[in-house]
C-alpha positions as CSV (number, residue, x, y, z in Angstrom):
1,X,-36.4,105.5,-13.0
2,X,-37.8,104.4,-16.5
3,X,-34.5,105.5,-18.3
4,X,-32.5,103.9,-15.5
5,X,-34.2,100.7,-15.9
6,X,-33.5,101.0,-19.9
7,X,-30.1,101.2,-19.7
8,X,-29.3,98.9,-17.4
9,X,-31.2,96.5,-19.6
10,X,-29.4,96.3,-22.5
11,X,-26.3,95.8,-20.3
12,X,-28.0,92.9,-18.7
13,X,-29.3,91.1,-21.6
14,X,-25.9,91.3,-22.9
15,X,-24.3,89.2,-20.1
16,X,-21.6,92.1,-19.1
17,X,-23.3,92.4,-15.4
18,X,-23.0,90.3,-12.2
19,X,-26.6,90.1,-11.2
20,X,-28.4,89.5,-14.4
21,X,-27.1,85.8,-15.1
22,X,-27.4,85.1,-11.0
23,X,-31.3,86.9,-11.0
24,X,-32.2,84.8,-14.2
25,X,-30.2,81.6,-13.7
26,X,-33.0,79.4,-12.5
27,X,-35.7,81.5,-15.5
28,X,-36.4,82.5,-18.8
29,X,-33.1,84.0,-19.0
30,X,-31.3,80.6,-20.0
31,X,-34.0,79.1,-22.4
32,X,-32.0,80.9,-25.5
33,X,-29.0,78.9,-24.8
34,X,-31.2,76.0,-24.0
35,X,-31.3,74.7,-27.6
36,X,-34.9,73.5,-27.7
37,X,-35.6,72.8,-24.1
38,X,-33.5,70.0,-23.7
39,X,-32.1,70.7,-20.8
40,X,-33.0,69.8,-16.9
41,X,-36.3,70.1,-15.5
42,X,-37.0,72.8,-13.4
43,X,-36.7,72.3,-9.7
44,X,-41.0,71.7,-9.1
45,X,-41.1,69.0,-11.7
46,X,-38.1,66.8,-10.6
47,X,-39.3,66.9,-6.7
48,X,-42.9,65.8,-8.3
49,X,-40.9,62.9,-10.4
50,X,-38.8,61.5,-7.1
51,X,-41.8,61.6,-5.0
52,X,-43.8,59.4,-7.6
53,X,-41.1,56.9,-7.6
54,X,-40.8,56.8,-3.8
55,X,-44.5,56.3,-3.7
56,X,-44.7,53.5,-6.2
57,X,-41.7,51.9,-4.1
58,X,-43.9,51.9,-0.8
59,X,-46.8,50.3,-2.5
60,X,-44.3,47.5,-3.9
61,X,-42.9,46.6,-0.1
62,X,-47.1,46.7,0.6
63,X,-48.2,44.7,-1.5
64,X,-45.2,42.4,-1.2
65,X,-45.4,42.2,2.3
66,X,-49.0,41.3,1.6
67,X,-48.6,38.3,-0.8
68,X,-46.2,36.9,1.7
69,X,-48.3,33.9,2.8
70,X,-47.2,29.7,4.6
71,X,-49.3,28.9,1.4
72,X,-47.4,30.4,-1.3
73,X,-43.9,29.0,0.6
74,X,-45.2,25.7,0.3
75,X,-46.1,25.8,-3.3
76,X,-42.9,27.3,-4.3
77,X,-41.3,24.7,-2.4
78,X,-43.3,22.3,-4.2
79,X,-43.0,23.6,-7.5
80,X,-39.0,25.1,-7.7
81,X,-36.6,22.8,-10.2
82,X,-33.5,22.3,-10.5
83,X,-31.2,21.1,-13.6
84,X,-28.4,18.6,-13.0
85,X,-26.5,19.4,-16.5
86,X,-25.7,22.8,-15.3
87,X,-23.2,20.5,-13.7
88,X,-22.4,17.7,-15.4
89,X,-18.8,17.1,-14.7
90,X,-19.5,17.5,-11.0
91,X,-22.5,14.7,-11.3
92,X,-20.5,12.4,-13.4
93,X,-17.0,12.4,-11.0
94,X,-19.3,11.4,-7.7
95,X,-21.3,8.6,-10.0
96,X,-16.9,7.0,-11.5
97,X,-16.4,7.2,-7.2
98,X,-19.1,5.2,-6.6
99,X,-18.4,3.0,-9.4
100,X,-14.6,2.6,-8.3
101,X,-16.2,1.8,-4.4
102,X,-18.5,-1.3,-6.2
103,X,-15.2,-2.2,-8.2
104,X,-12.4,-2.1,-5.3
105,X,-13.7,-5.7,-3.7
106,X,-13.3,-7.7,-6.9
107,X,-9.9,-6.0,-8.1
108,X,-9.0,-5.8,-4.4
109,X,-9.4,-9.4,-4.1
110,X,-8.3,-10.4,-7.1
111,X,-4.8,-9.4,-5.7
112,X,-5.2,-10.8,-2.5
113,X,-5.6,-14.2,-3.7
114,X,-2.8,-13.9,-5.8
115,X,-0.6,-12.7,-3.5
116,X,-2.0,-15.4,-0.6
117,X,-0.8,-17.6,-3.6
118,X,2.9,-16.1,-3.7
119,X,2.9,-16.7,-0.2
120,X,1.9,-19.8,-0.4
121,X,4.8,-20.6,-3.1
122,X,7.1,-19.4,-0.4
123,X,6.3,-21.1,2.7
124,X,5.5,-24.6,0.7
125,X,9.6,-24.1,-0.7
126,X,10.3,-24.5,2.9
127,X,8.8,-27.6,3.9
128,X,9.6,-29.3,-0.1
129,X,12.5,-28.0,-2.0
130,X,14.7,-26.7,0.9
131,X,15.5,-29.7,2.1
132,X,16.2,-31.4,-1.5
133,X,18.5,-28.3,-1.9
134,X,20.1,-28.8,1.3
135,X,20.5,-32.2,0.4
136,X,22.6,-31.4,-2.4
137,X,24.4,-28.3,-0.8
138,X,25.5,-30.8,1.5
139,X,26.6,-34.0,-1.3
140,X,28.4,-31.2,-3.1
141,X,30.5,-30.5,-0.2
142,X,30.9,-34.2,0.7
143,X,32.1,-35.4,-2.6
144,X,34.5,-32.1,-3.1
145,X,37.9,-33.9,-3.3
146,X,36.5,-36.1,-6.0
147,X,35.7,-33.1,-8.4
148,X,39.4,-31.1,-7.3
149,X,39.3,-27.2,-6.3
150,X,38.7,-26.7,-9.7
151,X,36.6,-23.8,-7.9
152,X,37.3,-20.5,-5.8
153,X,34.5,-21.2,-4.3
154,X,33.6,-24.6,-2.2
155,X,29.9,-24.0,-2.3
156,X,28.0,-21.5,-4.6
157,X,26.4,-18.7,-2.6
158,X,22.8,-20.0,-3.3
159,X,24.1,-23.1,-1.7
160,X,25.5,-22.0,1.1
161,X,22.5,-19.7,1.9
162,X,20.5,-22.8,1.7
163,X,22.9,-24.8,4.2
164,X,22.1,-21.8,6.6
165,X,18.5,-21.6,6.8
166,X,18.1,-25.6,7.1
167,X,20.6,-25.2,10.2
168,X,18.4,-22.3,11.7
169,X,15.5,-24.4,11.0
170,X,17.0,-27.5,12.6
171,X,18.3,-25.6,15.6
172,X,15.0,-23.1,16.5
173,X,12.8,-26.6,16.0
174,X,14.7,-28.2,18.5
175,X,14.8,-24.9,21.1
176,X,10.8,-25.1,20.5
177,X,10.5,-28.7,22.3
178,X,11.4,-26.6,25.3
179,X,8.3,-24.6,25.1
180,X,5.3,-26.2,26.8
181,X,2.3,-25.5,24.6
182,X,-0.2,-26.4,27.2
183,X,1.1,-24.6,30.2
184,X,1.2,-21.9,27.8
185,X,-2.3,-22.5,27.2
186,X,-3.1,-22.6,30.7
187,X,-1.6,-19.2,31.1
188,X,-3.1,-17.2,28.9
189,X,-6.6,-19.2,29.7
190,X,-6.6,-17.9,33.4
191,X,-6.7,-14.1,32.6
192,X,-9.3,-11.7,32.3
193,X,-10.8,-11.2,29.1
194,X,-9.5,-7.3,29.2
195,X,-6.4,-8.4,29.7
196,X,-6.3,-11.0,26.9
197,X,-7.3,-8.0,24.3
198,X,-4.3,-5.8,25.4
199,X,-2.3,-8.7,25.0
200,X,-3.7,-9.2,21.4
201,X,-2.5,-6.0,20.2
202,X,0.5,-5.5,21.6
203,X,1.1,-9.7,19.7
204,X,0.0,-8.0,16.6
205,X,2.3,-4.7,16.9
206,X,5.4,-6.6,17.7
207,X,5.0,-9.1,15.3
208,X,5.1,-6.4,12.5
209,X,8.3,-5.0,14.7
210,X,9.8,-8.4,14.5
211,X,9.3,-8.6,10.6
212,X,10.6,-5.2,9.4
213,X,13.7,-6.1,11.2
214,X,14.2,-9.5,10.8
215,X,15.0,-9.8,6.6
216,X,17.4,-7.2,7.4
217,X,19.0,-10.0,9.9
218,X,19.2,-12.6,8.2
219,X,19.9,-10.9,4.9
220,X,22.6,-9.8,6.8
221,X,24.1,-13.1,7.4
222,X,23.5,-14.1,4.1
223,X,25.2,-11.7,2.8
224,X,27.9,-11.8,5.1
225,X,28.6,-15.5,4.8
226,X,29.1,-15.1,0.9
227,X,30.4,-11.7,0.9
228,X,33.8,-12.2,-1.6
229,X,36.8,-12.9,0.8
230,X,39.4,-10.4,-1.1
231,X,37.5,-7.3,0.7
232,X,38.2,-5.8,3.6
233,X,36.6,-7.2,6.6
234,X,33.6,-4.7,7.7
235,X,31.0,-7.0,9.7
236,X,31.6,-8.8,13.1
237,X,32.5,-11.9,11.5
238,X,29.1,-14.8,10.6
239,X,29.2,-16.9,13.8
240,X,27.9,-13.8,15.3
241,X,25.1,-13.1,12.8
242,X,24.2,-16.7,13.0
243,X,22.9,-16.5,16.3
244,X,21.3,-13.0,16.1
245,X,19.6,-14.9,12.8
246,X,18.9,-18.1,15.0
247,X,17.6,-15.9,17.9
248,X,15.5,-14.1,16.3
249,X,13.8,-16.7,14.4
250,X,13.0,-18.5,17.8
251,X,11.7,-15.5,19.3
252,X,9.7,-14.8,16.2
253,X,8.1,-18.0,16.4
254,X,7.2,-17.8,20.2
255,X,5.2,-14.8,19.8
256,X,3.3,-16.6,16.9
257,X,2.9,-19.3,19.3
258,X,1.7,-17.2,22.2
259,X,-0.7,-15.2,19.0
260,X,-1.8,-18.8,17.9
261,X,-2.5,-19.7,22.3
262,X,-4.6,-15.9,22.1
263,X,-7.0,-17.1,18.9
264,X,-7.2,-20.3,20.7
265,X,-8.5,-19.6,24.3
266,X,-11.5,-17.3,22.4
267,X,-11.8,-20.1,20.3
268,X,-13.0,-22.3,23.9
269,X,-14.2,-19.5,25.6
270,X,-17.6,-20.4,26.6
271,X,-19.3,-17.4,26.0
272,X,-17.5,-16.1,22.6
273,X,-16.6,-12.9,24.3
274,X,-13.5,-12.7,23.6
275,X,-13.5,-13.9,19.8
276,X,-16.5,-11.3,19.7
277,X,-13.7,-8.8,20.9
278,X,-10.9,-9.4,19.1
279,X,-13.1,-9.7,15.9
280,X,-14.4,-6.1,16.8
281,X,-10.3,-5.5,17.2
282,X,-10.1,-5.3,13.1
283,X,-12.9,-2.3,12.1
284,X,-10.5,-0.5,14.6
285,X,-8.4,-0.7,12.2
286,X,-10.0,1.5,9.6
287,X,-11.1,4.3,11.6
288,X,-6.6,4.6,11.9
289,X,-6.2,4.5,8.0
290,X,-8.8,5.6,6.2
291,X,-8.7,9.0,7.4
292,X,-5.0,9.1,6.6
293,X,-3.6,10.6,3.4
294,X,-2.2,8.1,1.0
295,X,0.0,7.8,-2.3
296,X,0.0,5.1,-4.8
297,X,2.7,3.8,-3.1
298,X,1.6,3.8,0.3
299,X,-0.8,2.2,-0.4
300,X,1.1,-0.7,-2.1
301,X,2.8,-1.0,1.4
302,X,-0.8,-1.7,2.6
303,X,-1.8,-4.4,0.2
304,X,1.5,-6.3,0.8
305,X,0.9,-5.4,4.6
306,X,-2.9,-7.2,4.2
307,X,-2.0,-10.1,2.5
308,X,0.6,-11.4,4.4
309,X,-1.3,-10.5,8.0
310,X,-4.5,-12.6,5.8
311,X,-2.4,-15.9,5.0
312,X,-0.9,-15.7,8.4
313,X,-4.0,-15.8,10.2
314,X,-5.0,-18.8,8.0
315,X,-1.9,-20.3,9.4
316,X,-2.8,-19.5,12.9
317,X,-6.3,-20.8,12.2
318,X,-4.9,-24.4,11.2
319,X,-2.8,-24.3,14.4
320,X,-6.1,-23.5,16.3
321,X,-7.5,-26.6,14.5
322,X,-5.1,-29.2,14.9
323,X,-4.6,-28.1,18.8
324,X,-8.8,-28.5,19.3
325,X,-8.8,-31.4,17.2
326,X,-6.1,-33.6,19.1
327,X,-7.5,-32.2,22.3
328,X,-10.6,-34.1,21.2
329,X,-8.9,-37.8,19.5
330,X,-9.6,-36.3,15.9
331,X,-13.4,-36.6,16.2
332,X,-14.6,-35.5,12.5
333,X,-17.7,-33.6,14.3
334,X,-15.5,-31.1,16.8
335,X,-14.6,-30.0,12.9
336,X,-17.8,-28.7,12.4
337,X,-18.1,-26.6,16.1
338,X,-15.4,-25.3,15.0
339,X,-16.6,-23.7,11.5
340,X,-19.1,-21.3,12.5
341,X,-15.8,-19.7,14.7
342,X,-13.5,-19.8,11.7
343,X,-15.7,-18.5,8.6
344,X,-16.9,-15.4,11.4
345,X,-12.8,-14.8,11.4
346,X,-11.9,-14.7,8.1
347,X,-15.5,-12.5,7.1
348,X,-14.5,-10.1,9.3
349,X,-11.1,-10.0,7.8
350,X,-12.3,-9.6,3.7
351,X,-15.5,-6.8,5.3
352,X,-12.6,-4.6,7.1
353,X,-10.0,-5.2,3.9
354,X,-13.1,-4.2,1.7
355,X,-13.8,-1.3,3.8
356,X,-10.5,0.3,4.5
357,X,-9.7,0.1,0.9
358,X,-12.6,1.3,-0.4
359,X,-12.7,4.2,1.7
360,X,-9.3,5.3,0.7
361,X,-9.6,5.1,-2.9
362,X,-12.5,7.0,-2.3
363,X,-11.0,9.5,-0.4
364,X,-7.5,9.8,-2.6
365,X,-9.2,9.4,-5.5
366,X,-7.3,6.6,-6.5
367,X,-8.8,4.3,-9.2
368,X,-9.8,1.0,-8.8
369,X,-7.1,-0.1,-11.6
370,X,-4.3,0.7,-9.4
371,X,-4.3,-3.0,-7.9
372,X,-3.7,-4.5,-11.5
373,X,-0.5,-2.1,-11.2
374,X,0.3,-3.8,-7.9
375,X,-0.6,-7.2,-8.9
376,X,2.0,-6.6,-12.1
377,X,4.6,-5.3,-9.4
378,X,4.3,-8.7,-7.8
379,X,4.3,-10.8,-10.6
380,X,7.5,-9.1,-12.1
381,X,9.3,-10.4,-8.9
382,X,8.5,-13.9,-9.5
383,X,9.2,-13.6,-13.0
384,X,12.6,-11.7,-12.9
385,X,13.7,-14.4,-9.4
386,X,13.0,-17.2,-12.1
387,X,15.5,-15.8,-14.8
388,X,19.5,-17.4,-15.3
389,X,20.5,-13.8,-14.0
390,X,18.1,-13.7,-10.9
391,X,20.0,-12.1,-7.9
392,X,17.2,-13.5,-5.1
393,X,15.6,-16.5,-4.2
394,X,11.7,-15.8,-4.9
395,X,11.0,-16.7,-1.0
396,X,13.4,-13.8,0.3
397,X,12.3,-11.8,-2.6
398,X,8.4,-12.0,-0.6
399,X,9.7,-12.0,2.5
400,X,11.2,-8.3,1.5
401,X,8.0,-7.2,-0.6
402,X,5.2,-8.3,2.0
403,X,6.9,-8.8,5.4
404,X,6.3,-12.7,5.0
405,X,9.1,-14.3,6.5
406,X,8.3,-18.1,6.0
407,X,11.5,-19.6,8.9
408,X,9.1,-18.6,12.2
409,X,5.4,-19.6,10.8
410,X,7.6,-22.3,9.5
411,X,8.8,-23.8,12.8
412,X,5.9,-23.2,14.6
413,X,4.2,-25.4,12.1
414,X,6.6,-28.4,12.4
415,X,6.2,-28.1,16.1
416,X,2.9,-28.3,16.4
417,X,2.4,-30.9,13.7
418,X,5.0,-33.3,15.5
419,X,3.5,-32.7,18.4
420,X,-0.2,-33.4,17.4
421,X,0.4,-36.0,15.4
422,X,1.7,-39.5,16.4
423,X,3.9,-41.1,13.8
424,X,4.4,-45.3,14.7
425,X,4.8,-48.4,12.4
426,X,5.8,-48.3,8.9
427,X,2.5,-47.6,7.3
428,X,2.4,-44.2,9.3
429,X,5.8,-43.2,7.9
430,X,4.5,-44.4,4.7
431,X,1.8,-41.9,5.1
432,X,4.3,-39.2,5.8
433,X,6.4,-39.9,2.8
434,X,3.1,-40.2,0.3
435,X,2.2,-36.7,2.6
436,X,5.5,-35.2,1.7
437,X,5.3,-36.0,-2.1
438,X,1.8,-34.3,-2.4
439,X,3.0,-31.3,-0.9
440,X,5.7,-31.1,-3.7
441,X,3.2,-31.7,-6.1
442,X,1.2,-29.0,-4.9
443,X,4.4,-26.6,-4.5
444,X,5.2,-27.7,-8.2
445,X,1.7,-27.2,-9.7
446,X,1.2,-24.1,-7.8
447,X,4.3,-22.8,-9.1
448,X,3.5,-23.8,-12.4
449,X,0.2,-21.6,-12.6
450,X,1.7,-18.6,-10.8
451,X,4.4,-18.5,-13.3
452,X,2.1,-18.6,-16.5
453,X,-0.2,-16.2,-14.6
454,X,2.7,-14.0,-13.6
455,X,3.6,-13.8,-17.2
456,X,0.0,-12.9,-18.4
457,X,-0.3,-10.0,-16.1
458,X,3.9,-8.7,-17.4
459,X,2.2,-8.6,-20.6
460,X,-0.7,-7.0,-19.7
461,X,1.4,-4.0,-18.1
462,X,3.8,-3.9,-21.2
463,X,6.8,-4.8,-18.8
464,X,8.4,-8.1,-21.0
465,X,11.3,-5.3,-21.8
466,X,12.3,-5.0,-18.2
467,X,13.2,-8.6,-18.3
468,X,14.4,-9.3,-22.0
469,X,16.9,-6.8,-21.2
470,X,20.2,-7.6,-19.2
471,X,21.8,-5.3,-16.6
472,X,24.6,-3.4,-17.2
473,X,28.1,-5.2,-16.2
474,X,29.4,-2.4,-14.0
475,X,31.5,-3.2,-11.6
476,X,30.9,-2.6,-7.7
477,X,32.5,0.5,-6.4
478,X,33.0,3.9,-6.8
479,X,32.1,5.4,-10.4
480,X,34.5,5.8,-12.6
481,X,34.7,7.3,-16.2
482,X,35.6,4.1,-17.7
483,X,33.0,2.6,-16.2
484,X,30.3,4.8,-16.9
485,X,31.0,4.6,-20.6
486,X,30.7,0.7,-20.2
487,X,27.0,1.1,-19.0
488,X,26.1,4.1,-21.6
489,X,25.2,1.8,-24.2
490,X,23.1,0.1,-21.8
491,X,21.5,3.2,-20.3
492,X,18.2,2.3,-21.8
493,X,18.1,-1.1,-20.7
494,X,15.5,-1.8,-17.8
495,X,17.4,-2.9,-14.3
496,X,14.7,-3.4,-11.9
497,X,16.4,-6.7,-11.0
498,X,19.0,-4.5,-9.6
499,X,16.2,-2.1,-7.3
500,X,15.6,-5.2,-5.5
501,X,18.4,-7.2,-5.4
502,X,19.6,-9.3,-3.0
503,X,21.5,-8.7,-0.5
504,X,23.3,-12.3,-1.1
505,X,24.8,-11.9,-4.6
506,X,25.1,-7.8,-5.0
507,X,27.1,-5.6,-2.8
508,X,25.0,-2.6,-1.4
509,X,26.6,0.4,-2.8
510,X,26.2,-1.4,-6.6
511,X,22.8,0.1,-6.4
512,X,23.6,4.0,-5.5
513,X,25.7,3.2,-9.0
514,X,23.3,2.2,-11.3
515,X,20.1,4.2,-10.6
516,X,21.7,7.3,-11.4
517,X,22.5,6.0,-15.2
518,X,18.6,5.2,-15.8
519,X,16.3,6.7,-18.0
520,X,12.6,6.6,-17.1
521,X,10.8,4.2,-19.5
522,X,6.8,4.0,-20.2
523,X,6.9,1.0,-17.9
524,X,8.2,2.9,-15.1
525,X,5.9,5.3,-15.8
526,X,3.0,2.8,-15.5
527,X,4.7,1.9,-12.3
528,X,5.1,5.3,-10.1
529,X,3.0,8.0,-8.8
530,X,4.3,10.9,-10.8
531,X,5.0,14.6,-8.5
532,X,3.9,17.7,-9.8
533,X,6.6,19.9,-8.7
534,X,8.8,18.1,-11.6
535,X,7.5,20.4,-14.3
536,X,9.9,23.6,-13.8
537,X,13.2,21.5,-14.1
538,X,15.4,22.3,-16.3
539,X,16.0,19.7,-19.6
540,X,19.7,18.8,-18.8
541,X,18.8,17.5,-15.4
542,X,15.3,16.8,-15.6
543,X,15.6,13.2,-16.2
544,X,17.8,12.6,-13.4
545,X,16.0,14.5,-11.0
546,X,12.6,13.3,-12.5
547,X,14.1,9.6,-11.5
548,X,15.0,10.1,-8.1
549,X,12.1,12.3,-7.3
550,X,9.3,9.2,-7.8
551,X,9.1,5.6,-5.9
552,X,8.7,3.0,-7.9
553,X,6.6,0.1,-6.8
554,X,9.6,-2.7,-7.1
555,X,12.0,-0.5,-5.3
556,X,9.6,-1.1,-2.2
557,X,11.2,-3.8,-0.5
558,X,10.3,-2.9,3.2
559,X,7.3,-3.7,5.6
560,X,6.5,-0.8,7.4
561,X,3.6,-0.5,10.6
562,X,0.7,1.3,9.3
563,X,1.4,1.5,5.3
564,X,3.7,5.0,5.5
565,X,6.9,4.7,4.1
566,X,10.0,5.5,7.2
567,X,12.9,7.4,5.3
């Protein structure tokens, strides 16, 4: 057994059996090959090791769980910080929006008293230079056989526009007398208060209806009544757009009328419910536009929107007065009964502006210098209507821009005037004449300052080139190669003029022919809201594209409902 046990030994130790490296795996047999006893620790030593750190896990949770006390909450609670800097750009973005929100009511107004100024310009031309230009129209065409038909023309277009809106204002003043104010008054007195407010709102939604289509009519007949008599005949002929343009500026001012009756009756109402009402009628207003996504341009559309529904309501606010005042012989302390009513109106109107706008430069992150762009946009159309080359009369030009068309408020006026005011014995028409000679003044000094302001603010927004520049001499029709070399040279030359021209003195398809041919200046940069998805165009077409793709403020010559561009 000994000898067997020798043998087999050497055999073993030599690693040629089975059993020998299986019998002495887990003992001494491997600590040759171990190189120093660096290897694993036996099996007893590493269940010792886990169980120690299992242990010293269990006493962690227990004397965790044991700490957890309400007292040590609240002083960590008390005691935790915080640093802002890890965040800085965060921090500093909400601290410009707050700035912007304490900067939008002195920008914003800034531009709505310069644009309640524009539309001031426009309806005083009504009442002081019309006339005086009708006048003339009216000698020229008089004393024609004296001067020959020296002329193609027998009036220039200008002229005979002019003609046309004195006879629209002559005819709808005349279709007014047969509108009784005060059994309108009567009217709209006996209904219920509930009533009245629905009425109020659907006034204010189809007067905004009536003046997105109503440039469009008369520009129409304006356009049709000087359209050059050696093309072929494409309208029904201007007798016909004569008395759309004639209707629809008496219709226009009955609805102002029956608005005016409205802010009236709440005016009297005993217990100011209803003025209370249709005040509350306005912060309605912002809950349907602030939440609302909006573009630079839309929100041009807005301004233009806010100032002419601003200076109208001062108009209807003088008809309210004069109507109270007569009803009460002109007694000087009715005036002041009155006041309280009037300065609650027109608060209400500058909070909700201030609001609405605030709250959407806010949420667009628009900056508060975007009204000096708009109030640039506005003075560039009374510069540009004032030039030799001018293809609009400034009062259409606002009438386009803002949705202030002066002919309805106009008539309204007159009516009510006439009818408020007695005019007998020669000092009273003395009165009128010295009346009628300030109001020129004022429409001449108020012209003045616009002018040199409008000029300031063209220089301010690096736009003098636009209007140093003439437009290209290209002849209406369809482009030719000729005629496209003839405007190359002038390719760089601004034409704004031409993005809103008149209807009067430019054919409408002159205008599909020239944008194409522009280049994009850095004043038409200053001027749009540039898109994003321009940047993978290629460079042959890129400026073309780039042009067409943005809307420029002064092409924006359209009043739409709720400040969204309709395309």
């Amino acid at each position: 057994m000994a000898g067997v046990g020798d043998a087999a030994a050497p055999g073993e130790g030599s690693g040629g059996g089975v059993d020998g490296p299986q019998r002495d795996g887990r003992g001494e047999a491997e600590q040759p090959g171990s190189s120093g006893g660096q290897g694993p620790p036996p099996a007893p030593q590493l269940t010792e090791t886990l169980g120690f750190y299992e242990s010293d896990r269990r006493r962690e949770r227990r004397r965790g769980r044991t700490e957890l006390s309400l007292l040590r909450f609240l002083s960590a609670e008390l005691t935790r910080g915080y640093f802002l800097e890890h965040n800085e750009a965060k921090y500093t973005e909400r601290r410009e929006r707050v700035y912007t929100c304490l900067r939008i009511p002195r920008e914003l107004e800034k531009l709505m008293v310069f644009g309640i100024f524009l539309c001031l310009d426009a309806f005083l031309y009504v009442f002081t230079l019309l006339p005086l230009r009708v006048f003339l129209a009216l000698f020229r065409l008089l004393t024609l056989p004296c001067y020959g038909l020296r002329d193609r023309r027998l009036l220039q277009p200008a002229q005979v526009c002019d003609i046309l809106k004195g006879v629209i204002l002559v005819i709808c003043y005349f279709m007014m007398h047969y509108v009784d104010y005060s059994m309108m008054y009567h009217l709209i007195r006996g209904q219920s208060v509930i009533k009245l407010y629905i009425i109020y709102n659907m006034l204010e939604v189809a007067d905004r209806l009536f003046s997105s289509f109503g440039q469009d009519i008369l520009d129409a007949l304006y356009w049709t009544a000087t359209e050059p008599k050696e093309r072929k005949r494409a309208h029904i002929g201007v007798i016909p757009h004569f008395f759309m343009a004639v209707l629809y500026v008496f219709l226009h001012a009955i609805l102002i009328m029956v608005q005016a009756t409205t802010l009236n009756v709440a005016f009297n109402s005993h217990n100011k419910s209803l003025l209370t009402i249709m005040m509350s009628n306005n912060f309605v207003e912002i809950k349907g536009s602030v939440f609302k996504k909006f573009e630079k341009n839309n929100l041009f559309q807005m301004s233009n929107s806010d100032i002419k529904e601003r200076f109208t309501n001062y108009v209807l606010l003088l008809i309210v007065c004069l109507r109270n005042m007569e009803q009460f012989s002109w007694n000087p302390d009715h005036l002041w009964v009155l006041f309280p009513d009037v300065c609650m109106v027109i608060a209400s109107e500058i909070a909700v502006d201030i609001v609405k706008h605030a709250f959407i430069t806010k949420f667009n992150d628009i900056t508060a210098d975007v009204y000096s762009e708009y109030r640039a946009s506005l003075a560039f159309d009374l510069v540009s209507s004032r030039q030799k080359n001018a293809y609009t009369d400034y009062s259409d030009s606002v009438a386009r821009r803002m949705g202030f068309i002066p002919l309805p408020l106009a008539v309204l006026l007159i009516r009510v005037v006439t009818s408020s005011i007695k005019v007998q014995g020669i000092l009273s028409y003395a009165c009128v004449i010295l009346f009628y000679f300030g109001l020129i003044s004022l429409k001449v000094l108020n012209s003045i300052v616009l002018l040199g302001k409008s000029c300031q603010y063209v220089k301010e927004a690096k736009m003098e080139e636009k209007l140093s520049n003439p437009p290209p001499a290209c002849t209406p029709g369809k482009p030719s190669s000729k005629s496209q070399n003839k405007c190359k040279p002038s390719q760089g030359l601004s034409t704004e003029e031409n993005l809103s021209a008149s209807v009067t003195n430019q054919p409408v398809h002159q205008k599909e022919n020239i944008i194409p041919l522009l280049v994009t200046s850095n004043s038409d940069q200053f001027l749009t809201t540039p898109d994003g998805d321009e940047k993978d165009i290629t460079q042959d077409n890129s400026e073309l594209k780039h042009r067409s793709s943005k809307k420029d403020l002064l092409e924006i010559d359209r009043f739409t409902i709720c400040g969204n561009r309709i395309d």
